[in-house]
C-alpha positions as CSV (number, residue, x, y, z in Angstrom):
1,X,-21.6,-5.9,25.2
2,X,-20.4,-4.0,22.1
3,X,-19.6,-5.9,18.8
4,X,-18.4,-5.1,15.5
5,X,-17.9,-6.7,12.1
6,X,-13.8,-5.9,11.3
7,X,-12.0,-7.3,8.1
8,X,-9.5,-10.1,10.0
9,X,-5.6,-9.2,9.5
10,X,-4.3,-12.8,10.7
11,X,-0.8,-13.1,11.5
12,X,2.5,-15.2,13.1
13,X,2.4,-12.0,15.4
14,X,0.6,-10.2,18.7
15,X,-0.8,-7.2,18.6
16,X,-1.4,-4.7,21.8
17,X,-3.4,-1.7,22.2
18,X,-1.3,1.1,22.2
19,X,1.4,-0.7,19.8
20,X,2.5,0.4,16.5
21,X,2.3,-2.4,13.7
22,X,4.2,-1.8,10.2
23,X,2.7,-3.8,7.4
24,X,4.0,-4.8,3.8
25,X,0.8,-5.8,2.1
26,X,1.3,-7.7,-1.3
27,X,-1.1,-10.7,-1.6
28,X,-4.1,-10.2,-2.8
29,X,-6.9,-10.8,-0.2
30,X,-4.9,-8.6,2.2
31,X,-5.0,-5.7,-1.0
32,X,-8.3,-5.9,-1.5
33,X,-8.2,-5.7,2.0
34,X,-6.8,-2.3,2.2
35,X,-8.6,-0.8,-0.9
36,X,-11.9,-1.0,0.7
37,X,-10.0,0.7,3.8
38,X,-8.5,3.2,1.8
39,X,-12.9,4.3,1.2
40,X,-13.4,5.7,4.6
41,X,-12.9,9.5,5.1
42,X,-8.9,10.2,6.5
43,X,-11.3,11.7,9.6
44,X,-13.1,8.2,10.4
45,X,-11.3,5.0,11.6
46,X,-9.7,2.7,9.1
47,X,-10.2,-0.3,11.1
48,X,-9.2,-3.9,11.1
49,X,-9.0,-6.9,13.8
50,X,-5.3,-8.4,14.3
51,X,-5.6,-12.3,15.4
52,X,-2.5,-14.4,15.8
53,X,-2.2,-17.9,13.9
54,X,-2.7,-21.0,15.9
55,X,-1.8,-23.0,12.9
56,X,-1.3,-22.1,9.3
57,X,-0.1,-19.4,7.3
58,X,-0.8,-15.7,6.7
59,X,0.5,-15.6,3.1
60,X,-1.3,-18.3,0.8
61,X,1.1,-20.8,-0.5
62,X,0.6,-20.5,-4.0
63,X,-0.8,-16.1,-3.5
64,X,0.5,-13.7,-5.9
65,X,3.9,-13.0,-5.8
66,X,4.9,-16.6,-4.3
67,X,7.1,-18.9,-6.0
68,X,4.9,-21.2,-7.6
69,X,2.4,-18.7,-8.4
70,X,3.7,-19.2,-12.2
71,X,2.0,-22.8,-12.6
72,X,-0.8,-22.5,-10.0
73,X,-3.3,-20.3,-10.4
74,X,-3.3,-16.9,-8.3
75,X,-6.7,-16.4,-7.6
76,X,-7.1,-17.5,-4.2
77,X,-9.5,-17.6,-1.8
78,X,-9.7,-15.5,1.6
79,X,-9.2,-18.3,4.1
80,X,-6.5,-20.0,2.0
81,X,-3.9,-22.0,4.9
82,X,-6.5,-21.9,7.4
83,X,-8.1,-24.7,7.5
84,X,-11.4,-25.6,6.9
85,X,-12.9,-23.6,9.8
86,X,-10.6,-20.3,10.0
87,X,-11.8,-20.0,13.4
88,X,-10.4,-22.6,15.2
89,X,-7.0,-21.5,13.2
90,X,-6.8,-18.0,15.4
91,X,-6.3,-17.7,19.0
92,X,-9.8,-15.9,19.9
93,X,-8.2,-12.6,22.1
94,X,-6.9,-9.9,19.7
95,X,-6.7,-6.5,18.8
96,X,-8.5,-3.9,16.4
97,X,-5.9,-1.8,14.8
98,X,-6.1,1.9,13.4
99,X,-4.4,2.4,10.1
100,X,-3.3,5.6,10.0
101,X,-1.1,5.3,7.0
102,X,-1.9,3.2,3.9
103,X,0.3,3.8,0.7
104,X,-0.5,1.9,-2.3
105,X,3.0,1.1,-4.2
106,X,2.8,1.6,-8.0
107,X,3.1,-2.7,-8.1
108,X,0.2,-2.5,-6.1
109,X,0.9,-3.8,-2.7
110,X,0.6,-1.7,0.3
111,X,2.6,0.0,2.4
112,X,0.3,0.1,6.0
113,X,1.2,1.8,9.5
114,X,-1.0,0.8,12.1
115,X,-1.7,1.3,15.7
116,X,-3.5,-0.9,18.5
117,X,-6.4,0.0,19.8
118,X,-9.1,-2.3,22.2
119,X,-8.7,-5.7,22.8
120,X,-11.7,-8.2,21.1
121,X,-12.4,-11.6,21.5
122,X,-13.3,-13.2,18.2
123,X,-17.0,-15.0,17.8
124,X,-17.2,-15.9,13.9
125,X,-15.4,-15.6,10.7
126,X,-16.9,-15.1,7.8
127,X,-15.0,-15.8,3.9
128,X,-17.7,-15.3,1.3
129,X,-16.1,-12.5,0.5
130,X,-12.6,-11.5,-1.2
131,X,-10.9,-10.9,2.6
132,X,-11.5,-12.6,6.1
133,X,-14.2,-10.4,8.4
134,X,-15.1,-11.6,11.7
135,X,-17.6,-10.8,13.8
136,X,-16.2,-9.3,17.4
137,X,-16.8,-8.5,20.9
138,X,-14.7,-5.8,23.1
139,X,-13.5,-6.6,25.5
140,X,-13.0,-4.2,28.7
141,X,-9.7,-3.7,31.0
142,X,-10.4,-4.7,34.2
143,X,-7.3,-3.6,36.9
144,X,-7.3,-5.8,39.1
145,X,-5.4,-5.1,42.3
146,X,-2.5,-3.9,43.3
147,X,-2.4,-2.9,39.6
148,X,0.5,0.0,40.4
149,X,2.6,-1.4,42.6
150,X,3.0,-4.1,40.1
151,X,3.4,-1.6,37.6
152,X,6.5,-0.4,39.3
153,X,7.9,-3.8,40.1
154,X,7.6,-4.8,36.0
155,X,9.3,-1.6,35.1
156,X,12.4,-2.1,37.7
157,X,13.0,-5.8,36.5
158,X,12.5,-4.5,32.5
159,X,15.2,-2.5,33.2
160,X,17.2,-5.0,34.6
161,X,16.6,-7.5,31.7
162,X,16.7,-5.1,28.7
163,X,20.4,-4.1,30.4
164,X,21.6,-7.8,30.4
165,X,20.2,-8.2,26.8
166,X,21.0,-5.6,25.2
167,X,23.4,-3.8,27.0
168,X,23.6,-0.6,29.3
169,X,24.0,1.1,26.1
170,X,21.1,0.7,24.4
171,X,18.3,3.0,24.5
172,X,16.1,1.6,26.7
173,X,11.9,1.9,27.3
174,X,12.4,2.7,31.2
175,X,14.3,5.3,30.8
176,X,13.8,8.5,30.8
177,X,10.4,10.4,32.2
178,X,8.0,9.6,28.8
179,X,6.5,6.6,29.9
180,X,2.8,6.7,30.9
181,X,1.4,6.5,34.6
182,X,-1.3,3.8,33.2
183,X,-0.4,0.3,34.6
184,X,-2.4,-1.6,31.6
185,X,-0.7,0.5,28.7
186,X,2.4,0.0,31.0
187,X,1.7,-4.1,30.7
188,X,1.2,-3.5,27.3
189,X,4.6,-1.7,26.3
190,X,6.7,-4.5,28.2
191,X,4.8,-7.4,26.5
192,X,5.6,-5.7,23.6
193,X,9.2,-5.3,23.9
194,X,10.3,-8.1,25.7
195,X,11.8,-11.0,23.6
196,X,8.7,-13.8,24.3
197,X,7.3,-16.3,21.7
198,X,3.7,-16.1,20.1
199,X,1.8,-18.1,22.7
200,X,3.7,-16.1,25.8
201,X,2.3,-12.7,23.7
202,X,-0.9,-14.3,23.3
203,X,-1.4,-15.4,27.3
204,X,-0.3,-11.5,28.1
205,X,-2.8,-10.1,25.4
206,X,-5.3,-12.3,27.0
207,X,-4.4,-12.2,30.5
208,X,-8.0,-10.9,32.3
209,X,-7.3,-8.2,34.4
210,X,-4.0,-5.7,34.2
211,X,-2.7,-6.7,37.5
212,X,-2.5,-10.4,36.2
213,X,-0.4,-9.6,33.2
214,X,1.9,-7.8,34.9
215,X,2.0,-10.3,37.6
216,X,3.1,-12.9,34.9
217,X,5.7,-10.3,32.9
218,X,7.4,-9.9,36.8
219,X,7.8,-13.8,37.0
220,X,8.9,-13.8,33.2
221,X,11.4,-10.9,33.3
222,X,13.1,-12.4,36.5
223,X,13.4,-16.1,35.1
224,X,14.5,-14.5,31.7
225,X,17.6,-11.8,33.1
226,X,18.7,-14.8,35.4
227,X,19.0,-17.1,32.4
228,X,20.3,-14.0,30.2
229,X,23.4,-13.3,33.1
230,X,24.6,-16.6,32.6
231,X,25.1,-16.6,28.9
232,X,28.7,-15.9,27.5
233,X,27.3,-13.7,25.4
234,X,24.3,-11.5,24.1
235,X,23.2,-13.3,20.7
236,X,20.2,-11.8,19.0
237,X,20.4,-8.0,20.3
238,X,18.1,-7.3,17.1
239,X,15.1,-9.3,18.6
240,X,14.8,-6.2,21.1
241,X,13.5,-4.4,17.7
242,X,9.8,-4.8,16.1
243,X,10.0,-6.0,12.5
244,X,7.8,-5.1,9.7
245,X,5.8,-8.1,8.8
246,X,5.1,-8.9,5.3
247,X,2.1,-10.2,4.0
């Protein structure tokens, strides 16, 4: 069992290992955040844990920069919106990410490009300090069977559905010979781009083996394309695209 103690990056959002995640950093728990990052060596790992929000909010109501911050005070404190026990605010599977990039703007929020590494399951939280750490476990990638075969099944019906969304046109993930061989990053990249809600993302990030997550994306992506083909038309062709999430 291998654990770590990671400064906690909650957000409305899933992370995956193997997934890029753009950040715009302005409050000030999330700064202080990425100043003590910015300390390790460009050589070393400038690592943080990504958690997705049961309930609350990963900007502080009245934070810097929000529009009340003018008669409330700014000075906040780490676990500000979540709850008396941050804890039991974040779903307890998420990722450690790997910020490659971090560019401090001259207003002094952050400009962070990140990547997904390892899956951890969160044990404690800790806020005595000025940003959220918690204290984590990794978690391994078990296969499961029939983990390739259902590989191939997944990426024939992602096909199918990104087609009907977004249309024929559209560059698509299964195209082309650059995707990987690996079921599990395979699982990954289709959770990823496949237009699901925060609690879908979060059952996939936490599914327990690779062969059950893609079982589950198979039985999504068919449910979803037959729903899509019977639309009159194709609203929200942007969701296909990852947005930059602010904090």
């Amino acid at each position: 069992m291998t654990t770590a103690r990671l400064p906690l990056f909650p957000l409305n959002a899933v992370l995956f290992p193997g997934l890029v995640l753009p950040l715009n950093v302005f409050e000030e728990r999330y700064r202080a955040m990425m100043r003590e990052l910015l300390k390790t060596d460009e050589d070393e790992p400038r690592r943080f844990a990504v958690v997705a929000i049961r309930d609350g909010r990963e900007t502080a109501p009245t934070g810097a920069g929000m529009p009340d911050a003018v008669t409330v005070p700014a000075e906040r404190g780490p676990a500000d919106g979540f709850g008396p026990d941050p804890v039991q605010t974040f779903h307890r599977v998420g990722c450690v990410a790997d910020a490659a990039k971090i560019r401090e703007r001259p207003d002094g929020s952050f400009e962070v490009l990140a990547t997904g590494t390892t899956r951890v399951k969160l044990l404690s939280v800790e806020a005595s300090g000025p940003y959220l750490t918690a204290e984590l476990e990794e978690l391994d990638e078990e296969t499961g069977e029939e983990a390739g075969a259902l590989a191939e099944g997944v990426l024939r019906a992602f096909r199918s559905y990104q087609k009907r969304l977004a249309g024929a046109s559209e560059r698509s993930l299964t195209t082309g010979a650059d995707l990987p061989d690996d079921p599990s990053v395979i699982s990954y990249l289709v959770a990823a781009a496949a237009v699901l809600d925060v609690p879908t993302r979060q059952r996939l990030l936490q599914a327990p083996d690779t062969a059950t997550r893609l079982r589950e994306e198979l039985t999504l992506l068919r449910a979803e394309t037959a729903v899509i083909r019977h639309l009159p038309s194709l609203p929200a062709v942007d969701l296909t695209r990852s947005p930059t999430h602010p904090n």
